[in-house]
C-alpha positions, 0 to 999 in steps of 0.5 A, spaced: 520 325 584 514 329 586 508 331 583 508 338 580 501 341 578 501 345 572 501 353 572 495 356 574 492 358 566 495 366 565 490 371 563 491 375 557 486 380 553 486 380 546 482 385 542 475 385 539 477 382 531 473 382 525 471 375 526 469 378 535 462 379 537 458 382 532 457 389 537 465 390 537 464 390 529 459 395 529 464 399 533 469 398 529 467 401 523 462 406 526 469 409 528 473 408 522 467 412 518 467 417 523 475 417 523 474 419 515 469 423 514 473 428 520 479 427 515 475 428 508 471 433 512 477 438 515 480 437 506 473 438 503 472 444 508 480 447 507 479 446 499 472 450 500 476 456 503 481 457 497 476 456 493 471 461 495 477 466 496 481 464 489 473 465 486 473 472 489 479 474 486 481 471 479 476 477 477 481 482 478 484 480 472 479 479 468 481 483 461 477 490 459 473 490 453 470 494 448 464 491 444 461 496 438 454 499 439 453 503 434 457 505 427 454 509 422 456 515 417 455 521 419 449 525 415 453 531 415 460 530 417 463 536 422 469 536 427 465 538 433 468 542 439 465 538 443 461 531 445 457 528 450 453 522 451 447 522 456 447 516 461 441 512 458 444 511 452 439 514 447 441 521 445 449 524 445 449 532 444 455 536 440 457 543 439 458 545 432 463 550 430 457 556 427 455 555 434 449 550 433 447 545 438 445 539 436 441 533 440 442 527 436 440 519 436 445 514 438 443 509 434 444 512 427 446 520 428 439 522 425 439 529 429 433 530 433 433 538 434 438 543 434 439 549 438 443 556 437 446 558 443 442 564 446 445 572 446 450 571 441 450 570 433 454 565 429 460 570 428 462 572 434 465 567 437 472 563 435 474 557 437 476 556 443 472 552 448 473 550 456 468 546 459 468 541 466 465 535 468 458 539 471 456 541 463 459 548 464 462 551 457 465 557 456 466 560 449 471 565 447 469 571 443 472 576 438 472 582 442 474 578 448 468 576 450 467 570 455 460 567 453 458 562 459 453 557 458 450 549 462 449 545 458 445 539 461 442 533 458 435 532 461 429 526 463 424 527 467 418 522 467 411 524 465 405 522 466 401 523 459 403 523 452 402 530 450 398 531 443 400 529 437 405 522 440 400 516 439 402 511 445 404 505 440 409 509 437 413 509 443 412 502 445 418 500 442 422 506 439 424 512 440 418 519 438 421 526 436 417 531 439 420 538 438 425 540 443 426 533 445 425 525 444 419 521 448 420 513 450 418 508 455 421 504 459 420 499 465 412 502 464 414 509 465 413 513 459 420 519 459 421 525 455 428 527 455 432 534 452 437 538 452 438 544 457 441 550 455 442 556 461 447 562 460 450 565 465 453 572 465 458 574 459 464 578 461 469 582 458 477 581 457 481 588 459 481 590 451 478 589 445 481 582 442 480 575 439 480 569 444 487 565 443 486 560 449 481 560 454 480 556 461 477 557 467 476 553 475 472 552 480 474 553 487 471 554 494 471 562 492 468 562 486 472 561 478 478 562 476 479 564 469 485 565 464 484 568 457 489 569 452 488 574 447 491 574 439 495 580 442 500 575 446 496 578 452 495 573 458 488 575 463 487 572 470 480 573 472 476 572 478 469 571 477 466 571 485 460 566 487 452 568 487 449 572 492 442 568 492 439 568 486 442 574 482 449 571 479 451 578 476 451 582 483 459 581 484 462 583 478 469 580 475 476 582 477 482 582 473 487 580 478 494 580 474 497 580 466 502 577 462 506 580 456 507 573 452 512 579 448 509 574 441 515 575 436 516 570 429 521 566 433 516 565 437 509 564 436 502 564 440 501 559 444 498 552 443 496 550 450 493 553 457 492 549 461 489 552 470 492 546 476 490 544 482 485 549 486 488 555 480 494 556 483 498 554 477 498 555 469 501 552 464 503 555 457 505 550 451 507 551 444 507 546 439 515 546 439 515 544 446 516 549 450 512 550 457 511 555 461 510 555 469 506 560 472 505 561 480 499 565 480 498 564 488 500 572 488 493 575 485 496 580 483 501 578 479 503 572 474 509 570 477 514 566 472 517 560 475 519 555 471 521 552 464 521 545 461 521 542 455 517 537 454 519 534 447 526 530 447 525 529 441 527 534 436 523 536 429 517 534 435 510 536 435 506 537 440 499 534 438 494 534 445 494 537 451 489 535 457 489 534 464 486 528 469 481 530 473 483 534 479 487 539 474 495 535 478 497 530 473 499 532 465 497 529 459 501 530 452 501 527 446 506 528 440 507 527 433 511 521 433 505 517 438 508 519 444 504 520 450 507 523 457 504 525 464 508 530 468 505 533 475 509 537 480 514 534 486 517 537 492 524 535 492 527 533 499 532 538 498 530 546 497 537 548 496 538 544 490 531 546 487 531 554 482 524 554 481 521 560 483 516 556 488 520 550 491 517 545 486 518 542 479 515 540 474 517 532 473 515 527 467 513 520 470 511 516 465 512 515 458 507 511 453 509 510 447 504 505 443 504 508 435 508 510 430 503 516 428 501 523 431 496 523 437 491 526 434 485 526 440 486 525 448 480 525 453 481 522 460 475 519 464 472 523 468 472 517 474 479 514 474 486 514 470 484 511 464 485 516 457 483 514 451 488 516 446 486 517 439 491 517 433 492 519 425 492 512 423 484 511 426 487 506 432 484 508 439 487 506 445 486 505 452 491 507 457 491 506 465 496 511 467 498 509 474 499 502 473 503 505 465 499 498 462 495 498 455 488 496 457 485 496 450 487 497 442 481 498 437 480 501 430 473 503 428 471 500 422 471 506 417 479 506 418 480 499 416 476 500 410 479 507 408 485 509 409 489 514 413 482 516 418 485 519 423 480 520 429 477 527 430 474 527 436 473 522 443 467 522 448 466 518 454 461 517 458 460 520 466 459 513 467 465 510 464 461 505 460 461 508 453 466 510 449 463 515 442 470 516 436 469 521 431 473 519 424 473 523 418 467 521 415 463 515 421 462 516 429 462 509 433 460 508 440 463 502 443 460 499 450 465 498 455 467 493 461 473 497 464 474 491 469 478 492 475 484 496 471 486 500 476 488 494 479 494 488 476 500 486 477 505 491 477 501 496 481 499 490 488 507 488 487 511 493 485 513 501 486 507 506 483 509 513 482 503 516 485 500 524 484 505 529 487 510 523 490 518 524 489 518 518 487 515 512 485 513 507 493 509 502 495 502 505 498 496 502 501 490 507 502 483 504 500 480 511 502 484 515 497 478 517 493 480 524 492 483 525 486 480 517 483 487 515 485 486 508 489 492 506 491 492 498 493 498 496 494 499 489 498 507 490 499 506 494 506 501 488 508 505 484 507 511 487 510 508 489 516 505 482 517 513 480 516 514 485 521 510 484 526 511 477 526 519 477 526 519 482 532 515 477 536 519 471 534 525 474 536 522 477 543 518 469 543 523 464 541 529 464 545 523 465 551 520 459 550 525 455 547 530 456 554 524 456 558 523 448 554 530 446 555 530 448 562 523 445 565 526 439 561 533 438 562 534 442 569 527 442 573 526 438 579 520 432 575 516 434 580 515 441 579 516 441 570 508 439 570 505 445 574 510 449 570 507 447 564 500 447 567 501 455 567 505 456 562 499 453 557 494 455 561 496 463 558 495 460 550 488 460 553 488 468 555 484 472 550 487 476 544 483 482 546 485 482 553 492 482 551 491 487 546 487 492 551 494 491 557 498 493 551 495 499 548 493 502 556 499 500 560 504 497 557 506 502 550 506 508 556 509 505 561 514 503 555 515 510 552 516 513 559 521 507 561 525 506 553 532 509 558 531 503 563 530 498 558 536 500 554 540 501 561 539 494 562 542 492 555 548 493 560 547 491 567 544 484 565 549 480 560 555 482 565 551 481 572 549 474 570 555 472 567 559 475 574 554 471 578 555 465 573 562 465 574 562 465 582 558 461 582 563 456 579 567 457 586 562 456 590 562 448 594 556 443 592 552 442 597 546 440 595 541 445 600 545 450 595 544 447 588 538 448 590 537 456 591 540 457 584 534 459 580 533 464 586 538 466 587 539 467 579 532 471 580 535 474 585 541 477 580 537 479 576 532 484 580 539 487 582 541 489 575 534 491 573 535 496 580 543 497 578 539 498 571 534 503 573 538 507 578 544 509 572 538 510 566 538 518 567 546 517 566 546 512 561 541 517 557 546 524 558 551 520 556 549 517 549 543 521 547 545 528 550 539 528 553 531 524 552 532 519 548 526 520 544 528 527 543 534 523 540 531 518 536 525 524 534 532 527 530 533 533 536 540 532 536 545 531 532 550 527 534 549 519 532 554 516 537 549 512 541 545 509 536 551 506 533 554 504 539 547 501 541 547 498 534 554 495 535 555 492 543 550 485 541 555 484 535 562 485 538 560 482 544 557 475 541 564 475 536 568 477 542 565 470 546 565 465 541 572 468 540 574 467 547 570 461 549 570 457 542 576 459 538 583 462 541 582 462 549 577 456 551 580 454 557 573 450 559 577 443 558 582 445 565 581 443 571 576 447 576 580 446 582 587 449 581 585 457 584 590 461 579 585 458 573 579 460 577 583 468 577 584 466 569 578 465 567 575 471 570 580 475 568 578 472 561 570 474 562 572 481 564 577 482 558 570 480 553 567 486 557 572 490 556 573 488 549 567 489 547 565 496 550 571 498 547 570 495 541 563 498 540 565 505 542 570 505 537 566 504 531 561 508 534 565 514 534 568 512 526 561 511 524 559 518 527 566 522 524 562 519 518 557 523 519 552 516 518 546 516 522 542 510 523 536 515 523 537 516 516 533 513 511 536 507 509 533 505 502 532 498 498 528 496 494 524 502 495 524 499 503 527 503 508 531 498 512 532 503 518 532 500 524 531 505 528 527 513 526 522 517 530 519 514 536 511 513 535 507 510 541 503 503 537 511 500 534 513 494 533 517 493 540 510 493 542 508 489 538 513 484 538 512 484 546 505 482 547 504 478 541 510 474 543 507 473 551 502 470 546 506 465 542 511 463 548 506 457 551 504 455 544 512 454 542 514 452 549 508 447 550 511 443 542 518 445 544 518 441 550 515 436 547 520 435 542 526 435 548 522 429 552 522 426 546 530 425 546 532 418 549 534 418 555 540 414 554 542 420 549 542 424 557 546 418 560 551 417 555 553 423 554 553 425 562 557 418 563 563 421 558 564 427 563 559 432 559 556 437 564 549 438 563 549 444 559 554 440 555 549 435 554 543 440 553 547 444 547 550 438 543 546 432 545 538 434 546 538 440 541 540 437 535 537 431 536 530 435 538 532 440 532 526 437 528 520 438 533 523 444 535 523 448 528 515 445 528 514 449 534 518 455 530 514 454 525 507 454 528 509 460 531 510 464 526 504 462 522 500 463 529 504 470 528 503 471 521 494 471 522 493 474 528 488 481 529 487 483 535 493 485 538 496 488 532 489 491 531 490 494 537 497 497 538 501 497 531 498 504 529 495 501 522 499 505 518 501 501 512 509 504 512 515 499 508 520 501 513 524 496 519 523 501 524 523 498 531 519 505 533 514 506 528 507 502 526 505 496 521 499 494 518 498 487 517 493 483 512 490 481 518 488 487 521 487 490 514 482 484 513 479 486 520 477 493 519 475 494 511 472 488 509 465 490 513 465 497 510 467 494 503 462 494 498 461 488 495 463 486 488 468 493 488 475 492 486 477 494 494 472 488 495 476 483 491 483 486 492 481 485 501 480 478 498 486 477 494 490 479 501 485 473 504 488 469 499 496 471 500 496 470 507 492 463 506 498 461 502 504 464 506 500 460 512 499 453 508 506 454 505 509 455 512 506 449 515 508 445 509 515 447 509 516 446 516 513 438 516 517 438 510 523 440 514 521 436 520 521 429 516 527 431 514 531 432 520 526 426 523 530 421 516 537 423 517 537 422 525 533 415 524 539 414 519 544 416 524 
């Protein structure tokens, strides 16, 4: 027996351990810290975000309040015509029914000094009263006068005391000086008063008391209407100043009106201009109003009548208007409050007023049992402070219909039924002056963000001259102090936006994954993925500047040679790929299919491109964007556009998977061959015929896919007026942009199914794409919806290219050919230009939030759902 010598000793290398050499120690817990901090580091910086963005905005929601700054008894209690409160909390001024100004202290109503208005005594006047904003009152007269008068608070600084103020007097207080008080603040000493300047008086037609006065300012000069105790209605024109002499022009009576006042019926409670003073509204206690037209000027033009009270054995208590004189405001005897504005219906044939609109109600408020006694609205919003019998005042947000507030002053708590009088609210809408019987209290108010709750970001608001109520989006909308902040279109347009560029991305990526995976040469899979990846690194910009210069006008010209293809591609390539079937398998020829699939397809498009001007004629009786534009009447092309994907997908899986599957028979037999073609021609066939037939039933029905297809106030539409930013183009730019990052995680997915999968089911007789569709998909069916998912999340924040080519019009409606704007591009162009701390401002941020979570929702969902689906192949 010979020796053997023993086996050489076998090299093996093991890893540096705890107990290894001191510097692999070091090593090893450098990295592990590194390791945890960029993990703890990724958490504590996504926590920050939300955070920052949760802080910016929860004050939306912070509730109004009201804090009493002054409360007393009025020395001598009166019920004035008239309040206003000055800017810098000293003084208010109020215009007494003897025709007296008096200026008094906000802290206790000592009055400070009392003015007569100028050229007219104390009995000449009645009590009817207009004013506006700017401080501009007009007094009705006795024999028809209309006395005019600014009547403005003013402070100026002075440099010296005048004689007679010793500065310690001032220091701290307040110092009476004849027309006015002096005080001192940041160092400045301030002498404020009132200003009272008359403006030209002029005269009513005849010599009668004034009723009811109103007047409006407009580019030309004042409209004034004036009703007379004989039930005689005036229009009259006061024409603008020429330099400095204001009484050059004089007035024009426009037109006149016979109320024709009888016992039945009385003068009228109420006068009220509209808009620009092309309408006036006539109200009586009872109810009854009266629309006027006054565009015509020489004529006042009756053109409808409303009743305003639904109730009978109603009164009507208030009457006034927002600012911009469009929106109505009434109150009644049974506490009820209304707003009303006029609408344009959508079908004039159906409307009987004179002009084509009618005066709507919109909103009704009913908080309290007892008669409105005062309302004013606030001069910056659509917030009316409501004043009842009982001495309650409210706060009410009429856009979004909410209460903001609820208060009594205490002088109605400690006496019994005080009604309030009178309401006054500052310029700046931080003060709020109630009048009771007896007590006047002024309160500090924090409004908020109230314009802005719940209801008016997710629900439909009826909006200033709407039909009906909508989700709108218009930040700039500062006319008429009506913002319209609704986050529903953004969040739409994001959802629109991404589910276009899915369905364009999707079957793209995913097909182009299963083929480099299942049927491309090893060889040639990783350049093609090189490529495919190497288009994630194209900047969004650059797409977004191809899209808006060459693709949406090439689009727009071409739109018949897209749909012209819908017809040539599906039946060329499954005729090729059914000869294909009879064609022997050399191995030079498997080869040339992918070229000769390109091949195929340049022919449909070429078939496509040389029958688009017929296929146009024959289905849109001309352009198609002249069709789509609503310029022809007949919607037979749309609907047989609309049904041909659908009848054509029902009439496959019929053919091939339910009723005539004739997959399993032998290829060879040539009869079989000839059946199997006779079968693809028969699913053409069918499906042409079946989709022109129900397009000629949905057109005999006088249905139409341009019209407007309302749901949850979303017009669901697929397809209306052509614009050139739409979601196709959109949906095509941003899905070129998502396919390599979908593609890129779809094939890795499908690698990383077994190959013993592949060979078992090839092994069993499977085909390829036998295998490909009922072996690799499912089991990759994980992986592959993470790729969808992270696709729609890359979706739902892009900017750049919906910034560039989705229109930016924040429109609810799922038309394939108009715009979107989604909260990411919103983001992008109103957040540098919004003003910090502004409801816009915190809104922006609320969006930021919303699309933070739908990401963050979405991501986790599809985690969730991959480990899912990864634990129930594991167990299979």
């Amino acid at each position: 027996m010979s020796e053997t010598s023993p086996p050489p000793p076998q090299k093996s290398f093991i890893l540096p351990t705890a107990s290894g050499p001191r510097q692999w120690r070091w090593v090893d817990g450098f990295a592990r810290t590194v390791i945890t901090l960029g993990g703890l580091g990724t958490l504590v910086a996504v926590s920050a975000v939300f955070l920052f963005l949760l802080w910016e905005s929860i004050p939306l929601f912070d509730p109004p309040q009201a804090v009493t700054q002054t409360n007393f008894k009025q020395p001598e209690p009166n019920r004035s015509l008239y309040w206003q409160l000055d800017t810098q909390r000293k003084l208010y001024w109020t215009l007494l029914p003897q025709g007296q100004v008096e200026l008094r202290l906000r802290e206790n109503g000592k009055r400070v000094t009392s003015f007569s208005l100028p050229g007219i005594p104390a009995e000449e006047f009645t009590t009817a009263i207009a004013f506006d904003e700017q401080g501009q009152l007009v007094l009705g007269g006795k024999q028809g006068e209309l006395f005019r008068f600014e009547i403005q608070l003013y402070r100026e600084a002075v440099k010296e005391l005048p004689d007679g103020v010793e500065e310690g007097t001032v220091e701290d207080a307040i110092s009476f000086w004849k027309d006015g008080i002096f005080y001192q603040a940041d160092g400045v000493y301030y002498h404020e008063t009132l200003k009272i300047k008359p403006l030209p008086t002029r005269q009513a037609p005849e010599k009668a008391p004034v009723r009811l006065i109103d007047f409006i300012k407009h580019p030309l000069g004042e409209t004034v209407v004036v009703l007379l105790e004989t039930g005689r209605l005036y229009t009259i024109f006061l024409p603008l100043p020429q330099g400095f002499d204001i009484s050059k022009k004089p007035a024009r009576i426009l037109a006149t009106l016979d109320l024709n006042i009888t016992e039945e019926q009385p003068l009228p409670a109420f006068l009220k201009l509209m808009g620009q003073g092309e309408n006036l509204l006539v109200a009586w206690e009872n109810g009854r109003m009266l629309r006027a037209d006054l565009g015509d000027r020489s004529r006042i033009r009756l053109v409808e009548e409303q009743d305003l009270l639904p109730a009978p054995d109603t009164r009507l208590t208030v009457m006034t208007a927002f600012p911009g004189q469009a929106t109505f405001l009434f109150g009644d005897s049974l506490g009820r409050v209304q707003t009303w504005f006029r609408v344009r219906p959508e079908v004039p044939q159906q409307v009987i007023t004179g002009d084509g609109m009618v005066f709507r109600r919109t909103r009704s408020f009913h908080p309290n049992q007892t008669p409105v006694t005062s309302m004013i609205p606030f001069p910056g919003s659509r917030i009316a402070a409501i004043g009842y019998q009982d001495g309650e005042v409210l706060l009410w947000q009429a856009t979004n219909n909410e209460e903001l507030l609820r208060f009594s002053p205490e002088s109605s708590e400690k006496s019994k039924q005080t009604a309030v009088h009178s309401l006054a609210v500052s310029n700046r809408e931080k003060e709020l002056l109630v009048q009771c019987e007896e007590h006047l209290s002024i309160y500090a108010l924090d409004l908020g963000h109230s314009e802005v709750s719940v209801a008016s970001l997710t629900k439909p608001v009826w909006y200033e001259e709407e039909l009906r109520p909508s989700h709108v989006w218009q930040s700039g909308d500062t006319q008429g102090f009506q913002p319209k902040l609704g986050l529903v279109p953004l969040i739409f347009g994001t959802f629109k936006a991404t589910f276009f560029s899915l369905l364009f991305a999707v079957p793209l990526a995913i097909l182009a994954a299963l083929y480099s995976s299942e049927y491309l040469a090893p060889r040639a899979r990783l350049p093609l993925k090189s490529t495919l990846e190497l288009m994630a690194s194209i900047p969004s910009v650059v797409l977004g500047m191809f899209a808006a210069l060459v693709f949406a006008p090439w689009l727009q010209e071409s739109l018949a040679f897209l749909i012209a293809t819908i017809f040539w591609i599906p039946p060329v390539l499954s005729l090729a790929a059914h000869l294909d079937s009879w064609l022997p398998r050399w191995y030079w020829l498997e080869r040339l299919h992918l070229a000769l699939t390109l091949m195929m397809l340049l022919l449909a498009c070429g078939a496509a491109y040389t029958t688009s001007a017929w296929f146009e004629a024959a289905l849109f009786q001309g352009e198609v964007l002249h069709w789509l534009n609503g310029e022809h009447e007949s919607a037979w092309g749309g609907w047989f556009l609309f049904f041909y994907p659908v009848i054509g997908v029902i009439t496959a899986w019929l053919a091939y998977g339910r009723l005539f599957n004739l997959s399993p028979l032998r290829n060879g037999l040539w009869y079989l061959r000839l059946l199997r073609l006779g079968q693809l021609l028969l699913v053409f066939a069918l499906t042409w015929g079946g989709a022109a037939s129900l397009a000629f039933l949905m057109d005999s029905l006088q249905l139409d896919l341009r019209e407007p297809l309302w749901f949850g106030r979303v017009n669901w539409s697929p397809v209306g007026t052509y614009y050139s930013q739409n979601a196709l183009v959109v949906g095509g730019v941003l899905g070129i942009a998502l396919v390599p990052i979908i593609y890129t995680l779809a094939e890795d997915a499908l690698n990383a199914v077994p190959d013993s999968l592949r060979f078992a089911s090839l092994a069993s007789g499977a085909t390829r794409w036998q295998t490909a569709w009922r072996v690799i998909l499912p089991t990759a069916a994980s992986g592959l919806f993470s790729a969808i998912m992270i696709g729609f999340g890359r979706a739902a924040g892009e900017t750049m290219i919906v910034l560039m080519v989705a229109g930016n019009t924040p429109i609810v409606e799922m038309n394939l050919f108009s715009g979107m704007r989604t909260l990411a591009a919103t983001l992008a162009i109103e957040l540098p230009e919004a003003s910090p701390g502004s409801t816009h401002y915190r809104v922006l941020f609320l969006g930021a939030l919303a699309l933070f979570f739908l990401t963050f929702l979405i991501n986790s969902a599809a985690e969730v759902i991959r480990l899912h689906y990864q634990r129930r192949m594991t167990l299979t």
